[in-house]
Biopython code that builds the backbone (N, CA, C, O; Angstrom):
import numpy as np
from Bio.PDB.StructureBuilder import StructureBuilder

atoms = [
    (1, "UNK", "N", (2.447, 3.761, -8.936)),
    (1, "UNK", "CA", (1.521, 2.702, -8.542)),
    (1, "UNK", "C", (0.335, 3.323, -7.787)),
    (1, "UNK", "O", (0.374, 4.386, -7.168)),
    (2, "UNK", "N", (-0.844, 2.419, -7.940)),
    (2, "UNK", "CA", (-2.081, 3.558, -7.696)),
    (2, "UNK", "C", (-2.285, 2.573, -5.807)),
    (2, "UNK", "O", (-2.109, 1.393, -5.503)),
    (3, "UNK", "N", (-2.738, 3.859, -4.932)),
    (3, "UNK", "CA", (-2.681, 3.605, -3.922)),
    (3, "UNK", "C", (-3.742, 2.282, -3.961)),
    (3, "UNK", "O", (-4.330, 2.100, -5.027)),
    (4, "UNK", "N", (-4.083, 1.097, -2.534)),
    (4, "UNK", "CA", (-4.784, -0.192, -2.135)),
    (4, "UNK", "C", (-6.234, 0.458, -2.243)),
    (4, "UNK", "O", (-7.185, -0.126, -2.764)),
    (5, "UNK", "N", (-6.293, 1.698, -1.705)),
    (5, "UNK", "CA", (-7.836, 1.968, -1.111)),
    (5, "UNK", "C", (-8.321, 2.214, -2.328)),
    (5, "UNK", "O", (-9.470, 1.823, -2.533)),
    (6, "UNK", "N", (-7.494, 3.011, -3.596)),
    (6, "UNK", "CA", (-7.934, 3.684, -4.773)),
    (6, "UNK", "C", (-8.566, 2.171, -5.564)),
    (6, "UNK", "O", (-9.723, 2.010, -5.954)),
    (7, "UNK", "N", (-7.352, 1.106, -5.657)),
    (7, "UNK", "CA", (-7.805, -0.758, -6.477)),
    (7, "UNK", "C", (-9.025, -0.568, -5.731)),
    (7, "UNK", "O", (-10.069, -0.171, -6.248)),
    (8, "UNK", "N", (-8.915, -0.796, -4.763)),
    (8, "UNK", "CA", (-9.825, -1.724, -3.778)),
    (8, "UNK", "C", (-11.800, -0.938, -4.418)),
    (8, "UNK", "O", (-12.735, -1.626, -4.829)),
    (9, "UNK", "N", (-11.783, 0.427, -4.273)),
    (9, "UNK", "CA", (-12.729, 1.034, -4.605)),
    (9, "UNK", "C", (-13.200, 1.073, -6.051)),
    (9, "UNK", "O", (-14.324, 1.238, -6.523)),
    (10, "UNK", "N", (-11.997, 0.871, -6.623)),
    (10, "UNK", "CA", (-12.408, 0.897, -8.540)),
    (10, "UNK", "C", (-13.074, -0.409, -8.765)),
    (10, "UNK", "O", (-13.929, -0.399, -9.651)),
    (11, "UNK", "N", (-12.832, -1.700, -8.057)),
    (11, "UNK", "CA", (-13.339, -3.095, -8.112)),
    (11, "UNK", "C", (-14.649, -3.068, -7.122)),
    (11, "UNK", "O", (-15.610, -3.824, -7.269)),
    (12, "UNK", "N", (-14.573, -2.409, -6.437)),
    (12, "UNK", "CA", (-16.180, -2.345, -5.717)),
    (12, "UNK", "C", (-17.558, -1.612, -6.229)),
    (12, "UNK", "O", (-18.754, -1.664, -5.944)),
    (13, "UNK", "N", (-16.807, -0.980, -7.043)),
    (13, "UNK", "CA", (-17.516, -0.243, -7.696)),
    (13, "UNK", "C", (-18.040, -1.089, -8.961)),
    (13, "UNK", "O", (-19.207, -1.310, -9.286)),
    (14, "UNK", "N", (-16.417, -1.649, -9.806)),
    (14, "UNK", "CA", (-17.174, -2.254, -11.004)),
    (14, "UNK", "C", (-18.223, -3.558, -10.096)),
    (14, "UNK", "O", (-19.364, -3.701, -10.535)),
    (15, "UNK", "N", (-18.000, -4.016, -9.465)),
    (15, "UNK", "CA", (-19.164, -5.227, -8.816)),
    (15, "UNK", "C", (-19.892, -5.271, -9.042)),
    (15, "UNK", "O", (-20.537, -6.130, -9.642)),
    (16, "UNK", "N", (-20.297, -3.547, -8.317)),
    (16, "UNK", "CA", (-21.882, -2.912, -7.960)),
    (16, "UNK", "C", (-22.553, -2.816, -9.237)),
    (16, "UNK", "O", (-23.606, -3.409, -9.473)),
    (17, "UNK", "N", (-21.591, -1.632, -10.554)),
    (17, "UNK", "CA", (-21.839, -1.526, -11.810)),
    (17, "UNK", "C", (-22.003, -2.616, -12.893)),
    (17, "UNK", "O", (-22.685, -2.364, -13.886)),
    (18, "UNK", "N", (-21.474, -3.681, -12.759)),
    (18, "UNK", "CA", (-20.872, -4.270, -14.027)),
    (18, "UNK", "C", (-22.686, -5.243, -14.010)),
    (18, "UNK", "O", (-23.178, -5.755, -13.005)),
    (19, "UNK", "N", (-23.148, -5.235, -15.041)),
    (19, "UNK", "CA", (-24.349, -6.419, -15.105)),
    (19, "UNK", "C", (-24.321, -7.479, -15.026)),
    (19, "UNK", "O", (-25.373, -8.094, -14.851)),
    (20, "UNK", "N", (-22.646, -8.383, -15.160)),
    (20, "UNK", "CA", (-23.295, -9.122, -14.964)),
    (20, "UNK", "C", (-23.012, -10.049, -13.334)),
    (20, "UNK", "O", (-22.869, -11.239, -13.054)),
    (21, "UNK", "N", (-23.030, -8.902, -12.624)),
    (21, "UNK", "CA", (-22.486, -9.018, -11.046)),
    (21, "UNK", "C", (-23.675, -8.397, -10.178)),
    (21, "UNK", "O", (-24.437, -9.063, -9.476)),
    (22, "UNK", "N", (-23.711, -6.859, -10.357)),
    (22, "UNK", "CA", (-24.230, -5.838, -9.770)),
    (22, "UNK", "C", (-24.450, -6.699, -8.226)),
    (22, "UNK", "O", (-25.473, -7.116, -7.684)),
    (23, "UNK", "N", (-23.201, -6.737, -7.873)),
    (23, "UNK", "CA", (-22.802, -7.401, -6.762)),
    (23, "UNK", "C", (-22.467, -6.308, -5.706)),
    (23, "UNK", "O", (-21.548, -5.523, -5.943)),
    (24, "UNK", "N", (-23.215, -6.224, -4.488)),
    (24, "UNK", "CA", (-22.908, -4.807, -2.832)),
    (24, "UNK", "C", (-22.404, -5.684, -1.965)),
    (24, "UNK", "O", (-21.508, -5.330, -1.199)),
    (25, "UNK", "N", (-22.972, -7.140, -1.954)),
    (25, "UNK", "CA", (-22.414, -7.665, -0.612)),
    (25, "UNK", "C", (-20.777, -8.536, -0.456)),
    (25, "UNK", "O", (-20.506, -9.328, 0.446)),
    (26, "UNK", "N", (-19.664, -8.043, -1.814)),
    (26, "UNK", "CA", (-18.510, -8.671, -1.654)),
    (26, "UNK", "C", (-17.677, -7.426, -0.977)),
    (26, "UNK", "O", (-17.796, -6.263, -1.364)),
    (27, "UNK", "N", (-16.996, -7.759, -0.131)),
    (27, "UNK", "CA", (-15.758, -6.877, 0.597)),
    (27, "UNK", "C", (-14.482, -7.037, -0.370)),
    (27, "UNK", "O", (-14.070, -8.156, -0.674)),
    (28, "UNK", "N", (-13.899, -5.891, -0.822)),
    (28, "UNK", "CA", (-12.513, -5.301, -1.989)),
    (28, "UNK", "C", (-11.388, -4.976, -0.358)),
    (28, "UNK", "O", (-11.643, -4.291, 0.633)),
    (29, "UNK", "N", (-10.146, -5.815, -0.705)),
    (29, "UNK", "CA", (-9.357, -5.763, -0.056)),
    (29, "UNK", "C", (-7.924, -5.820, -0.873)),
    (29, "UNK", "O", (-7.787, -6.865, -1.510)),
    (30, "UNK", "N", (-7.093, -5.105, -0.946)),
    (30, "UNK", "CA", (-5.970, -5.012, -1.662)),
    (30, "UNK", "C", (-4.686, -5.453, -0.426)),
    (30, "UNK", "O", (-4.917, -5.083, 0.725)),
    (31, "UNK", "N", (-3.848, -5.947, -0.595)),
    (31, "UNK", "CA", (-2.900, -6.129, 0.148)),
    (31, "UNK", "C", (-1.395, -6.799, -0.945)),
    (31, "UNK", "O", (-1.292, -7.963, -1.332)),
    (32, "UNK", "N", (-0.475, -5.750, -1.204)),
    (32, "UNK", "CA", (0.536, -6.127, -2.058)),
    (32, "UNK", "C", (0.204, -6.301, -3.692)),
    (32, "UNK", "O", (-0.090, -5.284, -4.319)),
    (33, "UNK", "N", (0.245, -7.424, -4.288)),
    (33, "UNK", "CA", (0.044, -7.807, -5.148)),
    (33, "UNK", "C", (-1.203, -8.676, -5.189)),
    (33, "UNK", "O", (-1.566, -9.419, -6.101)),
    (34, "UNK", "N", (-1.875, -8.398, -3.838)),
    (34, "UNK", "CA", (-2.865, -9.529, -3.846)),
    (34, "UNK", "C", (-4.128, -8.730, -3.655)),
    (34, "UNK", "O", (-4.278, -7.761, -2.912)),
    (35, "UNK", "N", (-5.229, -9.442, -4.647)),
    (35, "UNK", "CA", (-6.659, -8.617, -4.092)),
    (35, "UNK", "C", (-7.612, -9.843, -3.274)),
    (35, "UNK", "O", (-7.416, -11.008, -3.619)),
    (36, "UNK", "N", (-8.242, -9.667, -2.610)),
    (36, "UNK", "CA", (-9.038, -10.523, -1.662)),
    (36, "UNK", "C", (-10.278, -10.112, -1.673)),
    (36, "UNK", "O", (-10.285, -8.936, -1.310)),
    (37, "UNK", "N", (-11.583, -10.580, -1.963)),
    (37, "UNK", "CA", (-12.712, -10.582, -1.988)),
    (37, "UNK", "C", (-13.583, -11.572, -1.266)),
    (37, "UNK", "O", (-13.667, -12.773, -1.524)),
    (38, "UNK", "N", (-14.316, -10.808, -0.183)),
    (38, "UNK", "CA", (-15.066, -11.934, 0.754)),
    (38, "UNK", "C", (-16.275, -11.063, 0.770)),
    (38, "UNK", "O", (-16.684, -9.923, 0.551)),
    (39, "UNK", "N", (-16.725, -12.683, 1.292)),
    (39, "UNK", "CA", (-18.687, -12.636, 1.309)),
    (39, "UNK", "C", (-19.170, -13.577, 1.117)),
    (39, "UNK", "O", (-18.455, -14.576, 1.040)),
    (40, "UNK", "N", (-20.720, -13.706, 0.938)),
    (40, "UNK", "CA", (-21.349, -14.798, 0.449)),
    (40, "UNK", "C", (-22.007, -15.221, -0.585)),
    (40, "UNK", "O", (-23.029, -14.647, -0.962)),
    (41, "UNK", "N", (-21.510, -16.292, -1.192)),
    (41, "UNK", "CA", (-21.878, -15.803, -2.885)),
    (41, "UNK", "C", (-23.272, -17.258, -2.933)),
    (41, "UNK", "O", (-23.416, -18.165, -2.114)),
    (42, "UNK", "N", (-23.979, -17.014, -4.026)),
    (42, "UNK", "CA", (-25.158, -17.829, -4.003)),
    (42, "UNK", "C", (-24.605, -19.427, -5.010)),
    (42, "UNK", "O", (-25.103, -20.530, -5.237)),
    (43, "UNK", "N", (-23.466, -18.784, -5.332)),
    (43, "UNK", "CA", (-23.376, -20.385, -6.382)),
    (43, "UNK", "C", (-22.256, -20.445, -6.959)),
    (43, "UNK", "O", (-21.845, -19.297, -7.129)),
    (44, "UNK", "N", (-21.204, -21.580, -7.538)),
    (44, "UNK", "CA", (-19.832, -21.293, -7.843)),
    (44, "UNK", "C", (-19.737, -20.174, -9.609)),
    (44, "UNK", "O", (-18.882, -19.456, -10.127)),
    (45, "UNK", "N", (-20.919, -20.550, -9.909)),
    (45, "UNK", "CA", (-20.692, -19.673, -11.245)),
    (45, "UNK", "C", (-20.688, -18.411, -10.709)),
    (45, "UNK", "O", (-19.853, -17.565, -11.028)),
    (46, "UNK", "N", (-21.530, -18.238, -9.949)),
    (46, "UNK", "CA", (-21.605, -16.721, -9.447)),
    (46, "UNK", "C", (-20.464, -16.282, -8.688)),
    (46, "UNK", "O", (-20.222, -15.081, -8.564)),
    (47, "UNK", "N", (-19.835, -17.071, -8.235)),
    (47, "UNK", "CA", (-18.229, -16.549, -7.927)),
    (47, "UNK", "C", (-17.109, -16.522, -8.717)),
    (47, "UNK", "O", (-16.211, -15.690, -8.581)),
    (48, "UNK", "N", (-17.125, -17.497, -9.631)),
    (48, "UNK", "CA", (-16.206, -17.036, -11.188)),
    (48, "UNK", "C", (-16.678, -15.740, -11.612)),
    (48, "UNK", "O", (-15.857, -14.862, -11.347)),
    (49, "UNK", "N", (-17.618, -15.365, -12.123)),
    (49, "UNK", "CA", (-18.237, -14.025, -12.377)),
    (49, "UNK", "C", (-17.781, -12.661, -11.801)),
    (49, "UNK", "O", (-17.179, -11.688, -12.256)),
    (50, "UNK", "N", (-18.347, -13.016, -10.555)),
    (50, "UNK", "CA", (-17.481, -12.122, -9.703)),
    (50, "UNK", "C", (-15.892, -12.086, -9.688)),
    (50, "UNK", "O", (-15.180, -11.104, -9.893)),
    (51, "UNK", "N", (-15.540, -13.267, -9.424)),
    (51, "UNK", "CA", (-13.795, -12.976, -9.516)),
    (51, "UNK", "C", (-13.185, -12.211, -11.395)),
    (51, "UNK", "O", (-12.211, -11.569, -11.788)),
    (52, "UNK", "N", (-14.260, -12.701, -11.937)),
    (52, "UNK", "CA", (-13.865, -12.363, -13.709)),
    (52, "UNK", "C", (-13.968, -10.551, -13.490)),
    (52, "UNK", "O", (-13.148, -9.872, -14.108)),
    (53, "UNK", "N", (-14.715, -10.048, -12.843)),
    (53, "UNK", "CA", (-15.043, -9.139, -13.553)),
    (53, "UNK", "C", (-14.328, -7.997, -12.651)),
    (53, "UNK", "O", (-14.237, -6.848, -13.083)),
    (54, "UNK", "N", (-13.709, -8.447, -11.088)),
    (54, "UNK", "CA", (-12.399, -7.685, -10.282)),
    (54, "UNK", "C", (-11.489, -8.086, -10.895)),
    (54, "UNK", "O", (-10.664, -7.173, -10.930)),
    (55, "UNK", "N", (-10.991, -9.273, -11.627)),
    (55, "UNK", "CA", (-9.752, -9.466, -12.340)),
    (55, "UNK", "C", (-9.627, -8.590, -13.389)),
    (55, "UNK", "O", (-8.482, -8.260, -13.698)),
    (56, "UNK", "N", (-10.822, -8.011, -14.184)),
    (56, "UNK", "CA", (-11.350, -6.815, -15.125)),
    (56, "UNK", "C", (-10.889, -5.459, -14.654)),
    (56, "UNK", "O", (-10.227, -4.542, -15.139)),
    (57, "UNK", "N", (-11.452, -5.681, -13.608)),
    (57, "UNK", "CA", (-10.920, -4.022, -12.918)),
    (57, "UNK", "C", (-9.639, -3.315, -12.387)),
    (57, "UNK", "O", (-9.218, -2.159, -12.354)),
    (58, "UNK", "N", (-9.152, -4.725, -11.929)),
    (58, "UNK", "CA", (-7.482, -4.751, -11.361)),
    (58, "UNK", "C", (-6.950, -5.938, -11.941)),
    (58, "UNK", "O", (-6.728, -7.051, -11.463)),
    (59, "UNK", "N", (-6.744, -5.291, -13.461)),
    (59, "UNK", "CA", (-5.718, -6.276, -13.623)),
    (59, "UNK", "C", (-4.152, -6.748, -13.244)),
    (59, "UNK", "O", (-3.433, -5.770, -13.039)),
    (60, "UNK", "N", (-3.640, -7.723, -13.142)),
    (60, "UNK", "CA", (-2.676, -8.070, -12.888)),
    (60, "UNK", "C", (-2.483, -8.206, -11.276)),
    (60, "UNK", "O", (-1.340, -8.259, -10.822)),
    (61, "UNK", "N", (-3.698, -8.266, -10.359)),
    (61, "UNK", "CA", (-3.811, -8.397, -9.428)),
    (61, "UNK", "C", (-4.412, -9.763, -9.129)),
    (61, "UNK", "O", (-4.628, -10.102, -7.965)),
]
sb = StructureBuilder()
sb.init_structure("model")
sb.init_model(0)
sb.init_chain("A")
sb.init_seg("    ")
for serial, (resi, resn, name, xyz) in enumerate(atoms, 1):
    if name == "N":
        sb.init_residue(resn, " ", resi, " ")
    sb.init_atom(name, np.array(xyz, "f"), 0.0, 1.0, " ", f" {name:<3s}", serial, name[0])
structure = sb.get_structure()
């Protein structure tokens, strides 16, 4: 199993990378089976998006 900090950084990364996010201001938090993402997002589509595309990166999280 891949260490919290290793998830946590592969999903912060796709955020930053992925187009259709290129999202810096969400915080990647891994804890168990659970990933947690906070911040302030501008609109609910824009937070499906965001959650779509860490569910992309860590799946099954």
């Amino acid at each position: 199993m891949e260490a919290p900090q290793y998830v946590a950084a592969r999903v912060q990364r796709a955020l930053a990378e992925d187009e259709r996010t290129t999202e810096l201001g969400v915080r990647v938090d891994v804890r168990g089976d659970q990933l947690y993402l906070r911040g302030q997002i501008t609109s609910a589509d824009r937070r499906e998006l965001i959650a779509k595309v860490a569910g992309e990166a860590a799946p099954g999280l």
